[in-house]
N, CA, C and O atoms as CSV, one atom per row, in Angstrom:
chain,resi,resn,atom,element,x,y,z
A,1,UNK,N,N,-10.001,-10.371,13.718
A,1,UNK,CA,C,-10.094,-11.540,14.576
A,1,UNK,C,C,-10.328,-12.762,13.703
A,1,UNK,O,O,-11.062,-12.542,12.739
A,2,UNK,N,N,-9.994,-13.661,13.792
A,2,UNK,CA,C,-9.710,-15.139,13.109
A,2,UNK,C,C,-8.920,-15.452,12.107
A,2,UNK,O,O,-9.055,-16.547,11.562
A,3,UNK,N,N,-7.811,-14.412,11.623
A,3,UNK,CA,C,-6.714,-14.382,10.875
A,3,UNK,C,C,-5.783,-13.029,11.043
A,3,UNK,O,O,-5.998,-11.873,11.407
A,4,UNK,N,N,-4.822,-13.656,10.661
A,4,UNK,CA,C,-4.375,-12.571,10.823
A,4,UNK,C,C,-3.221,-12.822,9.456
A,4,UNK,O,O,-3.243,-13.836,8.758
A,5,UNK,N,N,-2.092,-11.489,9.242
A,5,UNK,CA,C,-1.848,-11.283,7.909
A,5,UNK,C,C,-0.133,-10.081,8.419
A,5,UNK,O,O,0.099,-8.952,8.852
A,6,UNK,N,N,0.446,-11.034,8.079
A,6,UNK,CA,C,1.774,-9.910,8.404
A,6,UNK,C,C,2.538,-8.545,7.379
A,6,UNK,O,O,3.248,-8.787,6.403
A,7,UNK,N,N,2.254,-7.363,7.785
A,7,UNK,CA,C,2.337,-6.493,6.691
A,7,UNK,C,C,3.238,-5.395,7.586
A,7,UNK,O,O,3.076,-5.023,8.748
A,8,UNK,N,N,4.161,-5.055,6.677
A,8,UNK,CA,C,5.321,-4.214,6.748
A,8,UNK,C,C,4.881,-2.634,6.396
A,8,UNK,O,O,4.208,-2.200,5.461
A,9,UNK,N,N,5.504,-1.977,7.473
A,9,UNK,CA,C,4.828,-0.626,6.460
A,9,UNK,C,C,6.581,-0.224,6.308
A,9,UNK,O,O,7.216,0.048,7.326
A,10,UNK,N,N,7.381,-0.227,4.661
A,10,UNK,CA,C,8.378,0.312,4.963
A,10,UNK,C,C,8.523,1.914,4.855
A,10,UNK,O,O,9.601,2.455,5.103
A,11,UNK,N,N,7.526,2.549,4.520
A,11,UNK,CA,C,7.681,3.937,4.237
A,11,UNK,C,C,6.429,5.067,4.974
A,11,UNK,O,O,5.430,4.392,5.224
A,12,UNK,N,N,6.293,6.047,5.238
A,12,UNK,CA,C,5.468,6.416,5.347
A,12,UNK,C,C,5.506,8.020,5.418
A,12,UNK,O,O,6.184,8.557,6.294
A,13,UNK,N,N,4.815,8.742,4.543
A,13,UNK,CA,C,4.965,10.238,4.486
A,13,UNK,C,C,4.149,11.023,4.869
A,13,UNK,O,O,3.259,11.438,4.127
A,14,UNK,N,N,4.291,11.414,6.190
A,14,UNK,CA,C,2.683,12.161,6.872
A,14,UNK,C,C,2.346,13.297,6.023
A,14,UNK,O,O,1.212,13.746,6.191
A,15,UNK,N,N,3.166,13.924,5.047
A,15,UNK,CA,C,2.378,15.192,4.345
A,15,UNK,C,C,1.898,14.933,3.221
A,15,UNK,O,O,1.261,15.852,2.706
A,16,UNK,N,N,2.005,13.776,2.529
A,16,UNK,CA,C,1.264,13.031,1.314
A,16,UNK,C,C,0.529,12.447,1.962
A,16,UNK,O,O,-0.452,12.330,1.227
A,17,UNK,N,N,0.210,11.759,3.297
A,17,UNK,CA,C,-0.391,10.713,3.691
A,17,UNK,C,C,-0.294,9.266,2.586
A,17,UNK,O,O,-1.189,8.793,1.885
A,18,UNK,N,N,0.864,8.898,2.720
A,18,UNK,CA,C,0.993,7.877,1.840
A,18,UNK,C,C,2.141,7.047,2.216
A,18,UNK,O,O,2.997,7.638,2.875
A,19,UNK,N,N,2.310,6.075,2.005
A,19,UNK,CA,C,2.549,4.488,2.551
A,19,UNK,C,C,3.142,3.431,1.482
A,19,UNK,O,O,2.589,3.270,0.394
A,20,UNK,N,N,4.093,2.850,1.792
A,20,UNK,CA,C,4.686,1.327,0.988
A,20,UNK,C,C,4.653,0.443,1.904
A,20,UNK,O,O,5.304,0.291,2.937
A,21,UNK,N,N,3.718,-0.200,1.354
A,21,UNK,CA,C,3.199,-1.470,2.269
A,21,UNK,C,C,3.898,-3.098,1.437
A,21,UNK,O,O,3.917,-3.378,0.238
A,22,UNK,N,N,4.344,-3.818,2.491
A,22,UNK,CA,C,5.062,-4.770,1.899
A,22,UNK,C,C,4.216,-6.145,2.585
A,22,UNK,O,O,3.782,-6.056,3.734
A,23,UNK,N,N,4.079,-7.063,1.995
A,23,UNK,CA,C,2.998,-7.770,2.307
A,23,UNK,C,C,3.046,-9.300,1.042
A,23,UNK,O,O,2.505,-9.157,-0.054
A,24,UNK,N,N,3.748,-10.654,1.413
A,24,UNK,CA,C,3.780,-11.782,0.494
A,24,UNK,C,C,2.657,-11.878,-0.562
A,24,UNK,O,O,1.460,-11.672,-0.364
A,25,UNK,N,N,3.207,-12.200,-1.625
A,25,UNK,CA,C,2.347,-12.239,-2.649
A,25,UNK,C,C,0.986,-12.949,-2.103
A,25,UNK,O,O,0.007,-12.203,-2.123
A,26,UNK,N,N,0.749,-14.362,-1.584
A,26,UNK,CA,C,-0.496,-14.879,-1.009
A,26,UNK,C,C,-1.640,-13.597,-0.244
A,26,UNK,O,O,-2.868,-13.650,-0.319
A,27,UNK,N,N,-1.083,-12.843,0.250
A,27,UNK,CA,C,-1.857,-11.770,0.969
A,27,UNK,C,C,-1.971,-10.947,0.428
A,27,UNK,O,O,-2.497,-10.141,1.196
A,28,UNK,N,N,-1.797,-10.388,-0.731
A,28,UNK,CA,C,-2.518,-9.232,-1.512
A,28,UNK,C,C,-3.704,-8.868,-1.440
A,28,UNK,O,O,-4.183,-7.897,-0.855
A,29,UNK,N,N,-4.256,-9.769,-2.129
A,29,UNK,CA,C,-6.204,-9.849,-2.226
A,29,UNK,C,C,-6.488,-9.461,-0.057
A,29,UNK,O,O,-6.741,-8.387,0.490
A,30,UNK,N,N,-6.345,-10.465,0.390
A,30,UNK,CA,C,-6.648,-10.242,1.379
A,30,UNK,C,C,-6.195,-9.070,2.104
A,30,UNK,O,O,-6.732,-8.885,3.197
A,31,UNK,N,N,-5.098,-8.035,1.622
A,31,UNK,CA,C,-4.531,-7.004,2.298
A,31,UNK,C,C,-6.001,-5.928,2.007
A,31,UNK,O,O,-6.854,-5.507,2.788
A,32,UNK,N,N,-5.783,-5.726,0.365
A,32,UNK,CA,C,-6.605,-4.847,-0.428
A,32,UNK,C,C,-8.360,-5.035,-0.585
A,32,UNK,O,O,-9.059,-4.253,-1.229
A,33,UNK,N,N,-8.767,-5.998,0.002
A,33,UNK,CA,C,-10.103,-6.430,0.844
A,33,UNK,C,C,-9.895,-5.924,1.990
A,33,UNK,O,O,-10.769,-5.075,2.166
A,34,UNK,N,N,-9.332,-5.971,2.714
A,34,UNK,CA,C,-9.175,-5.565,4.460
A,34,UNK,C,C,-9.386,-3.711,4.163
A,34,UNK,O,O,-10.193,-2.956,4.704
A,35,UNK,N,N,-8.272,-3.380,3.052
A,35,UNK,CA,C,-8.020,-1.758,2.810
A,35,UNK,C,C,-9.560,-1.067,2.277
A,35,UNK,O,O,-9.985,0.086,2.352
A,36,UNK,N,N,-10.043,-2.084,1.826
A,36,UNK,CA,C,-11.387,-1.477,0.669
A,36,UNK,C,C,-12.373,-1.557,1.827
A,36,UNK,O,O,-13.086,-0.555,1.847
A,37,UNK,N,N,-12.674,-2.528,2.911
A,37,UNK,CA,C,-13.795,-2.247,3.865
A,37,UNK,C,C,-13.740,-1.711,5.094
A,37,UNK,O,O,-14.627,-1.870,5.934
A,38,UNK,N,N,-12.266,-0.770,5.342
A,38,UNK,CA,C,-11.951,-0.219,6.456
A,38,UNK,C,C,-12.472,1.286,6.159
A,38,UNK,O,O,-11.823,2.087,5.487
A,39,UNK,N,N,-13.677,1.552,6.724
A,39,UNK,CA,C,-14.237,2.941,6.668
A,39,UNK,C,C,-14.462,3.957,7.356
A,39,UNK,O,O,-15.076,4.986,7.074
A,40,UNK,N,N,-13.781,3.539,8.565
A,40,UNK,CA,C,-13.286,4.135,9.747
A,40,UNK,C,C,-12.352,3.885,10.487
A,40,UNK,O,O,-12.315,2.743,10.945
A,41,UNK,N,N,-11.471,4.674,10.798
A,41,UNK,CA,C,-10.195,4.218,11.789
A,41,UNK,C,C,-10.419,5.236,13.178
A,41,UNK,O,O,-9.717,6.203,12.881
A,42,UNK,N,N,-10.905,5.473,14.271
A,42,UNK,CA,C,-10.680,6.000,15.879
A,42,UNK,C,C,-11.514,7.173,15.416
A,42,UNK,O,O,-11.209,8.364,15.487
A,43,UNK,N,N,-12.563,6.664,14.953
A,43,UNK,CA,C,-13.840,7.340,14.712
A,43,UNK,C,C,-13.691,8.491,13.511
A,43,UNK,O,O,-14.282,9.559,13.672
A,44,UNK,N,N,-13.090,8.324,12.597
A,44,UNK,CA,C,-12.791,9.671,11.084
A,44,UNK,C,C,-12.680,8.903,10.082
A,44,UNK,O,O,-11.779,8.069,10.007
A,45,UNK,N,N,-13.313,9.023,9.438
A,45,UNK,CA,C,-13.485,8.754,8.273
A,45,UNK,C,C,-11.867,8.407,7.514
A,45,UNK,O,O,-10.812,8.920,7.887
A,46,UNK,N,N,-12.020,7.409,6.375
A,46,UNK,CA,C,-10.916,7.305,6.094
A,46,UNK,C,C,-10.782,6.430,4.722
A,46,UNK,O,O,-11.563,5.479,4.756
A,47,UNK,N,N,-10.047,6.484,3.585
A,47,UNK,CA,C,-10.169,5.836,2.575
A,47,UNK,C,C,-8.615,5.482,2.013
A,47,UNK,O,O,-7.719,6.285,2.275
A,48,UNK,N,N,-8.321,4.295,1.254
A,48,UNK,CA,C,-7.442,4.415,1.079
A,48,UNK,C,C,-7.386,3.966,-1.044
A,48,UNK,O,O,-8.317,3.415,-1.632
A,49,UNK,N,N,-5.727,4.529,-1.879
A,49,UNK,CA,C,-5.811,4.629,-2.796
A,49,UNK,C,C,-4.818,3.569,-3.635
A,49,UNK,O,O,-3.801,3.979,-4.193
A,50,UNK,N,N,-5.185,2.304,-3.659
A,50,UNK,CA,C,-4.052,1.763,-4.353
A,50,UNK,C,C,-3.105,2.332,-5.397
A,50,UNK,O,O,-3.168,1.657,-6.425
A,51,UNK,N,N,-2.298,3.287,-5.478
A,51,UNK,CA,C,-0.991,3.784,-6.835
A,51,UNK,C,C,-0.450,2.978,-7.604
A,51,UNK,O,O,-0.383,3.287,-8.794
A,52,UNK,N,N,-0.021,1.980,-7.246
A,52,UNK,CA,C,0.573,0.427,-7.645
A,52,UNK,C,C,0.833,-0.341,-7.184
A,52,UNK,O,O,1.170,-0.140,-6.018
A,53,UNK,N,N,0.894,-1.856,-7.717
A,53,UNK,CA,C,1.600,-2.514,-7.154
A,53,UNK,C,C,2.605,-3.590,-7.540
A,53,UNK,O,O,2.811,-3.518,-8.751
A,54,UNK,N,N,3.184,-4.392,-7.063
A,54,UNK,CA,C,4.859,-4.631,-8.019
A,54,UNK,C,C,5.623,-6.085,-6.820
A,54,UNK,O,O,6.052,-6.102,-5.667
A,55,UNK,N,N,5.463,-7.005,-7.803
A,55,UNK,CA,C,6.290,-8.118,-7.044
A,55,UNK,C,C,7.897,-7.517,-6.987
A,55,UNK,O,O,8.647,-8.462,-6.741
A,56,UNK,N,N,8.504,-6.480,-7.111
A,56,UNK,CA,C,9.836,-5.746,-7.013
A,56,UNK,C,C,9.399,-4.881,-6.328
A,56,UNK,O,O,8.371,-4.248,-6.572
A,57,UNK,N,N,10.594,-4.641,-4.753
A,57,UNK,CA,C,10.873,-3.282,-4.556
A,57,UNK,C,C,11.343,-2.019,-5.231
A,57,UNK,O,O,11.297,-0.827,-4.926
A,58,UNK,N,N,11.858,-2.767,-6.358
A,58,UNK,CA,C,12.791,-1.465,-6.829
A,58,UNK,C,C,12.243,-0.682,-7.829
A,58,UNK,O,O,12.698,0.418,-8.141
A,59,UNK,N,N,10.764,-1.489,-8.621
A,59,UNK,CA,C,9.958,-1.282,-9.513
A,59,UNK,C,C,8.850,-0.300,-8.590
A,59,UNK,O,O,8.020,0.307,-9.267
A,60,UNK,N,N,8.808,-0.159,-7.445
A,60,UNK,CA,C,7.926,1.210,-7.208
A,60,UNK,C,C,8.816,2.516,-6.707
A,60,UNK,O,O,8.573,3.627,-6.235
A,61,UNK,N,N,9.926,1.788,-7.060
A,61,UNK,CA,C,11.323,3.166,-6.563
A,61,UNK,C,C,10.883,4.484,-7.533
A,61,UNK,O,O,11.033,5.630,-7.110
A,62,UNK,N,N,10.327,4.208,-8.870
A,62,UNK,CA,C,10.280,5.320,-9.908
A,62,UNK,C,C,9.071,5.074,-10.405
A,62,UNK,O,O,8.226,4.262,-10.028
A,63,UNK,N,N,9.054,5.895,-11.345
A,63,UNK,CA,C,7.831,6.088,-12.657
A,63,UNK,C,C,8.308,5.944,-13.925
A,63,UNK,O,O,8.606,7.032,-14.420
A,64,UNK,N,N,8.570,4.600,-14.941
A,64,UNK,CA,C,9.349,4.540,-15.896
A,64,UNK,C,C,8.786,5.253,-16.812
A,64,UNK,O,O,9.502,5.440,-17.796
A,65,UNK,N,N,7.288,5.932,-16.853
A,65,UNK,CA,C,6.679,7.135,-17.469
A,65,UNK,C,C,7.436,8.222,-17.847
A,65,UNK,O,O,7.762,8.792,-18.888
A,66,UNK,N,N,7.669,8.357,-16.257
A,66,UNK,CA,C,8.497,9.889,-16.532
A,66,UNK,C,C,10.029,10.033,-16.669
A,66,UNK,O,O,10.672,11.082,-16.628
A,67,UNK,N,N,10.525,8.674,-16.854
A,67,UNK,CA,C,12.244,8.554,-17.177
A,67,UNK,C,C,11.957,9.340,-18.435
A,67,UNK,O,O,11.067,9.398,-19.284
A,68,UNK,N,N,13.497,10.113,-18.082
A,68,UNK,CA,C,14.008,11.328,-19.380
A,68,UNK,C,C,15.360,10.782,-19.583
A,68,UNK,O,O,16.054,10.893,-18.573
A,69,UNK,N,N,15.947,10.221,-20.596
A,69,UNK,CA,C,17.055,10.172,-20.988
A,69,UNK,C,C,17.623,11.547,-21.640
A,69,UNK,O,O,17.118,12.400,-22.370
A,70,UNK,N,N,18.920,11.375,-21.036
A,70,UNK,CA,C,19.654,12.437,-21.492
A,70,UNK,C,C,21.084,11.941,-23.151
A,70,UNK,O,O,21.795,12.821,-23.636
């Protein structure tokens, strides 16, 4: 209540429980503040894990870690 913050969920995998959240650079901080003090969602407990994050979509497409050239 007194702001609000427009965020995309484009992905979501119920057996990882995991999520690509798309959200303008200005709203980051404020996304990942909102994510860090949400400690309950419809009464269960609940936490969430930032993996990365990337002004490119296409830069969380992979893991340039684990690129194997052939």
């Amino acid at each position: 209540v007194g702001a609000a913050l427009p965020v995309d969920v484009l992905t979501y995998e119920e057996k990882t429980l995991s999520a690509i959240l798309r959200v303008v650079s200005s709203g980051l901080v404020k996304l990942w503040s909102a994510l860090t003090l949400l400690g309950f969602y419809q009464n269960r407990r609940c936490a969430f894990r930032v993996l990365q994050t990337s002004p490119f979509l296409l830069a969380l497409s992979g893991n340039s870690r684990e690129l194997v050239l052939d």
